[in-house]
C-alpha positions in Angstrom: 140.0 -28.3 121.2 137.7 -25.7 119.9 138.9 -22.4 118.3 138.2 -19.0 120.4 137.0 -16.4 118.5 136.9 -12.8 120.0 133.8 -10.8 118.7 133.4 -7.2 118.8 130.1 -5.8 120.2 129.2 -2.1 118.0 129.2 -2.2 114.7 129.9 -6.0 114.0 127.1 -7.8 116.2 124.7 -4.7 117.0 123.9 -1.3 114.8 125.7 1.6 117.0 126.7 4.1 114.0 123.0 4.1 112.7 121.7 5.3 116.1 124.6 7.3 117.2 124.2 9.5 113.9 121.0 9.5 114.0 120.6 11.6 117.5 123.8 13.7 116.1 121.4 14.2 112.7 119.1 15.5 115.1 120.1 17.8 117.2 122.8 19.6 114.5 120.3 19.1 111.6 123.1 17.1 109.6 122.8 14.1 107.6 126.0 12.1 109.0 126.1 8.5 107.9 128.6 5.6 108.2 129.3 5.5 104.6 131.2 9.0 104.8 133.6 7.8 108.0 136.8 6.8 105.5 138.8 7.6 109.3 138.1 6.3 112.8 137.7 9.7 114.1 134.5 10.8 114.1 134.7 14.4 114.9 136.5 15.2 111.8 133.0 14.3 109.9 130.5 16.5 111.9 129.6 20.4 112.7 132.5 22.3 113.8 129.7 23.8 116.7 129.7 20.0 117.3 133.3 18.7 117.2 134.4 15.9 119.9 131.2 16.2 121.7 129.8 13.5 119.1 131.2 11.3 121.7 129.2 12.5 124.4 126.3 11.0 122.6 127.6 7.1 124.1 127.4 8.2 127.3 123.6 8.7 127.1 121.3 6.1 129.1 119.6 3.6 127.4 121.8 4.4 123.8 123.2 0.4 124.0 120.7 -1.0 125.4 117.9 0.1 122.6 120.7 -1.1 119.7 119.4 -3.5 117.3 121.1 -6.7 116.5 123.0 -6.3 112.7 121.3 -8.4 109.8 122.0 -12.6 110.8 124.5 -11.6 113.6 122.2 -13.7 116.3 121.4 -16.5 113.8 125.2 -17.0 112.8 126.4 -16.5 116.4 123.8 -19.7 117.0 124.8 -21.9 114.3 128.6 -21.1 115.9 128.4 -20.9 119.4 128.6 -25.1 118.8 131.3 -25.2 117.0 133.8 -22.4 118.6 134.5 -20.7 122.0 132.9 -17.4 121.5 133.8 -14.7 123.8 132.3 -11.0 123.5 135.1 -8.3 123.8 134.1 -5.3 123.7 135.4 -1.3 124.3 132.9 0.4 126.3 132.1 3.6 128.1 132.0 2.8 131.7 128.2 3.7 131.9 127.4 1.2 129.2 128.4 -1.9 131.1 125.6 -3.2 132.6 123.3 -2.0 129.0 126.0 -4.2 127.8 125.4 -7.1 129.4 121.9 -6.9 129.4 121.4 -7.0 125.7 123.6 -10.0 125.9 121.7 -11.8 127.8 118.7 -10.4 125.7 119.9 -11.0 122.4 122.7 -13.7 122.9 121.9 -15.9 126.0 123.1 -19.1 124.5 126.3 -17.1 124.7 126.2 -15.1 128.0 127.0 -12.4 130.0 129.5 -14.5 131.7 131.5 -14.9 127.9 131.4 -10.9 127.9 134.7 -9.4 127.9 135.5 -5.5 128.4 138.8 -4.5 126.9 140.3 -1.6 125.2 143.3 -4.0 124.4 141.5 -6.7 122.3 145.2 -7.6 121.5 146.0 -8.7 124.8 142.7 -11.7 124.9 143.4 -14.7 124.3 141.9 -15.8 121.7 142.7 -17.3 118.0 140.3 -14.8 115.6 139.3 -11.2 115.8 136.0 -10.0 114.2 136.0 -6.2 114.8 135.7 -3.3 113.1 138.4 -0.7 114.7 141.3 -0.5 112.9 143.5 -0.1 115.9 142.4 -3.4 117.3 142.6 -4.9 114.2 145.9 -3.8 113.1 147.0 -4.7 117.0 145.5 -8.0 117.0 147.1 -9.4 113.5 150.2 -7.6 114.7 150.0 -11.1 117.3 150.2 -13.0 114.5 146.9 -14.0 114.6 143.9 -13.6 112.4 141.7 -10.6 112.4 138.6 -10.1 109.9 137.3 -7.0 109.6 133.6 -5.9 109.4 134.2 -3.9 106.6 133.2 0.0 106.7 135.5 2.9 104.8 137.1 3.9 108.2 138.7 0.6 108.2 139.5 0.2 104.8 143.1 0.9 105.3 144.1 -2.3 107.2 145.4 -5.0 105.5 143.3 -8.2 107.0 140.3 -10.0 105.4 137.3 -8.3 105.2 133.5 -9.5 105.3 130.5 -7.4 104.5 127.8 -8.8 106.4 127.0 -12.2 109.1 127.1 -14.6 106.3 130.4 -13.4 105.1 131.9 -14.3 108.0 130.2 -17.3 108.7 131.6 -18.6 105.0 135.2 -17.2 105.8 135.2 -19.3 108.9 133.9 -22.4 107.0 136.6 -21.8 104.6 139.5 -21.9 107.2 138.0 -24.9 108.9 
């Protein structure tokens, strides 16, 4: 029986922080980058005249859908999607669903909207690996006893599961485990 992995969508397969900051940057003339988040909360890092309203920025139209995929994410999902069930799971704003599932079937359709998974409780899937980069899912999901990897980033540094730095990270931690 093949192993299910559960992998996140932002961050680990498709480049949300550099666009996200990048529209913040704009309008508040800052120079926000993912390399200064060593916390999960973003508003901490932006203008005070700013604050939580950094969020409101993933509620615009057409943010996930123009995301680009990360560096080898679609060429390791391909050499995997053989080997392993690969299911999507992903956190989402509720106006990002169908973006969602069209750059799925854009970028991933050897994979599939119908393997796409919303969840704010990644814990709860079933599924034996977690590739994410939130700490609370990761921290929730090896709570299970099972393994999460994290996409590593400073905000995430903090949780004590394996970390990879890039697509072919990963794709060598997997080989290693097999």
């Amino acid at each position: 029986m093949k192993k299910t992995l559960l992998i996140d969508m932002d961050s680990v397969i498709c480049d949300l922080m550099s666009v996200w900051h990048e529209r913040y940057n704009r309008d508040y003339q800052d120079n926000l980058t993912v390399d200064r988040l060593e916390c999960w909360n973003s508003e901490k890092y932006v203008k005070p005249e700013c604050g939580t309203k950094i969020y409101d920025y993933l509620k615009e139209p057409g943010l996930f859908l123009g995301l680009e995929p990360l560096p080898n994410a679609i060429e390791v999902l391909e050499r995997l999607h053989g080997k392993y069930d690969i299911l999507i799971v992903t956190s989402s704003v509720s106006n990002a669903f169908a973006e969602k599932e069209l750059w799925i079937e854009k970028y991933l359709p050897f994979i599939g909207k119908h393997n796409l998974v919303f969840s704010h409780r990644k814990d709860m899937i079933v599924g034996d690996l977690l590739f994410d980069d939130a700490p609370h899912n990761l921290t929730a999901f090896s709570s299970t006893g099972r393994i999460a990897v994290a996409m590593d980033y400073p905000y995430n540094k903090e949780v004590p599961v394996p970390r990879v730095k890039n697509w072919l990270e990963f794709e060598k931690f997997l080989k290693k485990g097999d």
